[in-house]
Each structure stands twice: as C-alpha cells, then as structure tokens.
N, C-alpha and C positions, 0 to 999 in steps of 0.2 A: 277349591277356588273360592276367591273371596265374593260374598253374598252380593253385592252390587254388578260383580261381571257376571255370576250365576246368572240372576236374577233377570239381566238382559238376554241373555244367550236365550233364556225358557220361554222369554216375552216372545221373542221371536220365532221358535216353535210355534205357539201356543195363534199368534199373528198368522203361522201361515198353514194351519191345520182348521181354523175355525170355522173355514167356511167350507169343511167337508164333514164336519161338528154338527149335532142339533147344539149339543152345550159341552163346552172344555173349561176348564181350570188348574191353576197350579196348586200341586197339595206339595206333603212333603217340609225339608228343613227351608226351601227358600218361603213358604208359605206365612213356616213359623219367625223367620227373621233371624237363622241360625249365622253367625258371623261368617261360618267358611261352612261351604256346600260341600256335598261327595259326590251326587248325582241331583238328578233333577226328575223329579214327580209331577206328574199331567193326568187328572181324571176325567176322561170323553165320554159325552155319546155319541159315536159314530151315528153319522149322514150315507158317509159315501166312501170304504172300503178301501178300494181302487187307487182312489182318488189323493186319499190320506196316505197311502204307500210312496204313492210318487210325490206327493207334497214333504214327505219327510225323509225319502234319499238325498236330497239336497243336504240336510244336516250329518249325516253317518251311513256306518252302518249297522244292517239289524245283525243281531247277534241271539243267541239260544239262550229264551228265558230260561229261569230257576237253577242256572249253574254258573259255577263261578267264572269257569274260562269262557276266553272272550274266543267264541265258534261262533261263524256267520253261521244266518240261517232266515230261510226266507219266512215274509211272513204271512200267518196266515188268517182268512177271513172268518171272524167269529169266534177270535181269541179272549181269552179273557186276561192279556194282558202282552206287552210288545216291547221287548226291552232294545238298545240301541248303544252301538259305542261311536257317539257325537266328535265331529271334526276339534271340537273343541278341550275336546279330553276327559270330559266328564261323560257320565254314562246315561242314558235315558230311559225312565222305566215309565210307558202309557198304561195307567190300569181302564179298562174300559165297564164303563157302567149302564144302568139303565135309565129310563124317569123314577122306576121306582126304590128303588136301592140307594142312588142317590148321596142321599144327605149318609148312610150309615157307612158307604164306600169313601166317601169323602174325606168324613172326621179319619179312619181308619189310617186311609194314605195320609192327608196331614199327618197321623202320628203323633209322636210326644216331645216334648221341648228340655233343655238341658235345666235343673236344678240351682239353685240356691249356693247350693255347694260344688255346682260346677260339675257335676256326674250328670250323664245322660238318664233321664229315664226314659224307660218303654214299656213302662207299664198306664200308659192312658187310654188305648183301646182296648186291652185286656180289664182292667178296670169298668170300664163302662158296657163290655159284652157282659160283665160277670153283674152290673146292675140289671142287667136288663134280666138276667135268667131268676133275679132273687125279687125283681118287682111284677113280672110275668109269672113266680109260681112254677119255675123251670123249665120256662121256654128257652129257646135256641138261638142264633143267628146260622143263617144257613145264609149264602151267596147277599151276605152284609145285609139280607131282610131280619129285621125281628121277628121270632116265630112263637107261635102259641105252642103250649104244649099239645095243644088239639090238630098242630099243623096251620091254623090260617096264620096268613104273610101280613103284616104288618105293611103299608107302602108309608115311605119314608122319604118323600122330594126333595128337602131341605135338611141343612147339617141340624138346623136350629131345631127341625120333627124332631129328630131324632134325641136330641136333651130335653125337648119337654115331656117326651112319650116318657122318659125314663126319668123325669120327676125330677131333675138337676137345671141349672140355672145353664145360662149360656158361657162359654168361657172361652174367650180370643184365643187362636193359637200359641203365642209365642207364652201363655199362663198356663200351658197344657204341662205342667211340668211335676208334679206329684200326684198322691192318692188323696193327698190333704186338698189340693186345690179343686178337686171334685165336690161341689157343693149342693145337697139333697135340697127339696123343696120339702117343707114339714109339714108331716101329715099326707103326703102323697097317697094314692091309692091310683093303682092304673084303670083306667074306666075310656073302652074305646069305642064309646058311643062318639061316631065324627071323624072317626078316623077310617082312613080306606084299607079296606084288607083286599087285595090280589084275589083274583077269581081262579 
C-alpha cells in the first residue's frame, strides 16, 4: 500500500488505542517514510488490556503471532506482541513495551530504511545491539534492555537514551539505511554514572 493511505489507516489505530495506551507510536517502514508499506508497526504501553482488544476488533482480525499463515487467534493479556489481519488488507503487528525498554524497543521496530542503491537493509538494529556489546565489554540486550555483563539493566526511556548510552549521534529514520550511516561520538567511553539501572 502506498505510504500516504498506510500512514492514515495506522493514524487511526494508533487514534483509537491511545487512550487505553500510557504511551503508543508508529514504528516500522511507515515511520521511516518507506514509499509503499507491507504492514504497519505500533509500539504501546498498554493502560488497559481489555479495552485495547475491543478498541482494535473494529479494525480486523487478530490472527497467530510468529507465523506465516493468517489463523485467528484470540488474544492474550501480557503478550509481548499482537499481530492482526486489518480490514484494510495490510497486516498489523503491536509490539508492546515498557517505560523502560522503550527507546531500545523503539529504534528496533522502526528497523532499517532502504539504501542508496535501492536494496533494503536490515542491518541497523543488528548493528547497534552489536555497539552496544563491544562498548559495554560484552554486555547483552536481553527484552531490548542493554545489559551489563554483570546483569544490571540499563533503563532506556527514549530512542535518543538509547544512541547516546552507545556513543553514536542521533540518526532520523528514513537515514537508518547502512553500517556507514552509524556515526561514533570520538573518544567515547561508556561511563553510567546518571543513568538508571532497573532494580
């Protein structure tokens, strides 16, 4: 679908889910400003469960995450994600997150933007989980938190935590498109005095 009718269809999810939302946004290719969509991407923090189920039968129906065929399937509370086959033909995948995961669950769902040369890449979150394990000394992402190698959780609110904890500049979606366009802050050294780690 083309990004302009995408882009309304999600607005209007996005419109009638908010106010079962502490916080929603659209990630994804409509985020990046991809010409033609395939599905449409929504990062929430569920409010209120129930609520948000009925709020978004009006648009489709849910169907069985993590596989390819389109089998209904109800859905359930405390998922960590809810996919959907939309009246309007495209499919809809809610990842749900937290306050604190946030910004890393974010960038993740946005994803990677199409190339120079017109090839997709997908390597921008793979890329920037693999900064984080070589500027952390081989820590982890575990449930899109940055983790020490010691175990504590890095809390990551914003997309923008999340690039400076890992020493890179901030980069628009639609420039998410190479390893090149990743750009270090020099001289970096991680140092998380200020920053909140998870209890």
């Amino acid at each position: 679908m083309e990004l302009l009718a995408a882009s309304c269809h999600a607005h209007e999810i996005l419109h009638s889910i908010l106010p079962f939302c502490h916080r929603a946004n659209i990630a994804g290719s409509i985020r990046r400003g991809k010409t033609h969509v395939k599905d449409i991407e929504i990062v929430a923090i569920i409010k209120d469960w129930q609520q948000l189920f009925t709020a978004l039968t009006d648009f489709g129906m849910f169907i069985k995450p993590g596989v390819p065929e389109i089998e209904p399937w109800a859905p359930k509370v405390n998922a960590k994600y809810l996919r959907m086959m939309l009246n309007c033909g495209l499919k809809l995948d809610l990842f749900i997150a937290s306050p604190e995961n946030w910004g890393g669950l974010f960038m993740m769902r946005t994803g990677s933007g199409v190339g120079l040369d017109g090839k997709a890449f997908s390597g921008f979150a793979p890329t920037m989980f693999a900064r984080w394990k070589k500027v952390s000394g081989g820590g982890r992402m575990i449930n899109c938190m940055p983790t020490m190698p010691d175990g504590r959780k890095v809390i990551v609110r914003e997309e923008e935590d999340f690039f400076k904890l890992l020493g890179v500049e901030f980069i628009e979606p639609e420039f998410r498109i190479a390893r090149y366009s990743v750009r270090k802050i020099k001289n970096y050294e991680l140092n998380l005095d200020g920053w909140e780690i998870a209890s």
